[in-house]
PADRENRO-477567 format. One line per 8 residues: number of its first residue (from 1); their letters; for each residue x, y, z of C-alpha. Coordinates in Angstrom, 3 decimals, decimal comma. Example, Ala and Ser with C-alpha at 12.3 -4.5 7.8 and 13.67 -1.06 7.14 Angstrom:
# residues 2
1) as) 12,300/-4,500/7,800 ~ 13,670/-1,060/7,140
This chain:
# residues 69
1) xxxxxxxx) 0,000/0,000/0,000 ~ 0,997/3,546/-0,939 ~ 0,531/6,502/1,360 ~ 1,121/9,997/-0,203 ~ 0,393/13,975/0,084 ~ -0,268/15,854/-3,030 ~ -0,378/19,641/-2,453 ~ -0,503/22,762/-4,466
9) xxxxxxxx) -0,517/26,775/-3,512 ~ -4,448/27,689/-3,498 ~ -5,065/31,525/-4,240 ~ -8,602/32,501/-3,132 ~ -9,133/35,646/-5,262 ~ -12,648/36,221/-4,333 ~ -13,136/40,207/-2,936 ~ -15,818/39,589/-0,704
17) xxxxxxxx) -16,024/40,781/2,856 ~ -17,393/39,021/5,838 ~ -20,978/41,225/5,867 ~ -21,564/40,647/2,035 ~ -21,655/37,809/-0,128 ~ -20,775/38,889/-3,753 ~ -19,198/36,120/-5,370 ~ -19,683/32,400/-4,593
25) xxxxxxxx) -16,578/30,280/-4,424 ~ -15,549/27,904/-7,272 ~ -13,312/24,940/-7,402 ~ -10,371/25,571/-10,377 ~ -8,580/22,686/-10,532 ~ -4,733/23,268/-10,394 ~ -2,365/22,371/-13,297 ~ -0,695/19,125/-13,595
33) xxxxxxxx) 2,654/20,959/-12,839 ~ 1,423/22,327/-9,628 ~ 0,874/19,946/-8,313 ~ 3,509/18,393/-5,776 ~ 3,947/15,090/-4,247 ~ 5,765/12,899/-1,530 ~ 5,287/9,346/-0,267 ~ 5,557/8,289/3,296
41) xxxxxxxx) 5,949/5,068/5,402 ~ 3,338/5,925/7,568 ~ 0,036/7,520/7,845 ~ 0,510/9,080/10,771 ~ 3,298/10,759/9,002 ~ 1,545/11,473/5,916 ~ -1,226/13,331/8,463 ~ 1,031/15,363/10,111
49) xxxxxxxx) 2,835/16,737/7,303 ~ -0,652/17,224/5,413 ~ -1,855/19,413/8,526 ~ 1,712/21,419/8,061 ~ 1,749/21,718/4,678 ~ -2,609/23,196/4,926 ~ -1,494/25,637/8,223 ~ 1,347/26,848/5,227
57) xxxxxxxx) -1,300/27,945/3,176 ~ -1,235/24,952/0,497 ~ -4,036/22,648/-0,307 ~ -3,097/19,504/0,676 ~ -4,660/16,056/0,336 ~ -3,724/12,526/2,021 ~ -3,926/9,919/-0,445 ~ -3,439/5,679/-0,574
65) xxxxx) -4,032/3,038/-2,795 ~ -4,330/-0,789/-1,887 ~ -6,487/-2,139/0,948 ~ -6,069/-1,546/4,694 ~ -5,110/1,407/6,804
């Protein structure tokens, strides 16, 4: 089983402020470039540097393939 984080810079460009709601937020889906990944051992690993990496400012994502946790 694989464990891995993909993560990529998200820019919010929206102008709203907290008392109005102009714009609704959409979902652009990053470039294949942008797009950054590492592999861990663990998944407890893999967590914790996901949770880093989304405090940073990046969307990040935990992702596994194969059965079992």
């Amino acid at each position: 089983m694989n464990i891995w984080v993909e993560w990529f810079r998200y820019e919010d460009g929206k102008n709203n402020t907290w008392a109005q709601m102009k714009e609704q937020a959409k979902w652009i889906p990053p470039k294949s470039t942008e797009i950054q990944r590492r592999f861990f051992d663990k998944h407890e690993d893999a967590a914790l540097f996901a949770k880093r990496m989304n405090d940073d400012g990046y969307h990040a994502t935990l992702k596994k393939d194969g059965l079992g946790y």
